[in-house]
C-alpha positions, -999 to +999 in steps of 0.1 A: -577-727+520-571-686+515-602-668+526-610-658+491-622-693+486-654-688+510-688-679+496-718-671+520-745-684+499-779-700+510-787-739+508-823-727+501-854-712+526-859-730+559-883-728+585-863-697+599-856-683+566-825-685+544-800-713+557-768-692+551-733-709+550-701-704+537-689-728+509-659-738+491-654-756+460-625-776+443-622-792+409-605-820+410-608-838+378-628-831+342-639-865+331-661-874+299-693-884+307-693-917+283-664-932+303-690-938+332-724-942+313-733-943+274-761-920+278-739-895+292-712-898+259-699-865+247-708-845+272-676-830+302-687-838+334-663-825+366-654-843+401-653-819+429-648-819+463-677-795+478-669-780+517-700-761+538-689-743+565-711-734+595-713-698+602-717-705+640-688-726+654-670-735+617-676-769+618-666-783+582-688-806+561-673-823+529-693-834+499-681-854+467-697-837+434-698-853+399-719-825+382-715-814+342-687-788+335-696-751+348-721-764+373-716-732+400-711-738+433-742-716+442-761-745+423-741-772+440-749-755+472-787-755+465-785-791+457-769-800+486-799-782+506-825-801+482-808-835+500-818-828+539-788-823+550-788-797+581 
């Protein structure tokens, strides 16, 4: 992946403040929504493939995503700090 891909961004405020990484985001697929569930008909939906990378020792993290088309990766990021994860 060419190092233009990497974003530092924050997974949100932590005891220590700010819990700084740097992320990288693929689309993989846009899918409509309805395919999967009626309540989500008419509306684009994208599959991703989300990676966190530790600023420390680089250790790589990978995440599925299934968000709604133009969902940013500093949102996807925040979501992913919502979850728990480290």
């Amino acid at each position: 992946m060419p190092l233009s891909a990497w974003r530092r961004l924050s997974a949100g405020a932590g005891t220590k403040g700010e819990r700084l990484h740097d992320w990288a985001y693929l689309e993989l697929a846009d899918l409509a929504g309805g395919e999967y569930d009626e309540a989500l008909d008419g509306q684009a939906w994208t599959r991703g493939l989300l990676i966190r990378r530790k600023i420390a020792d680089g250790d790589l993290t990978f995440f599925t995503t299934w968000a709604p088309s133009g969902t940013t990766i500093e949102a996807l990021a925040k979501i992913d700090g919502s979850t728990g994860s480290p």
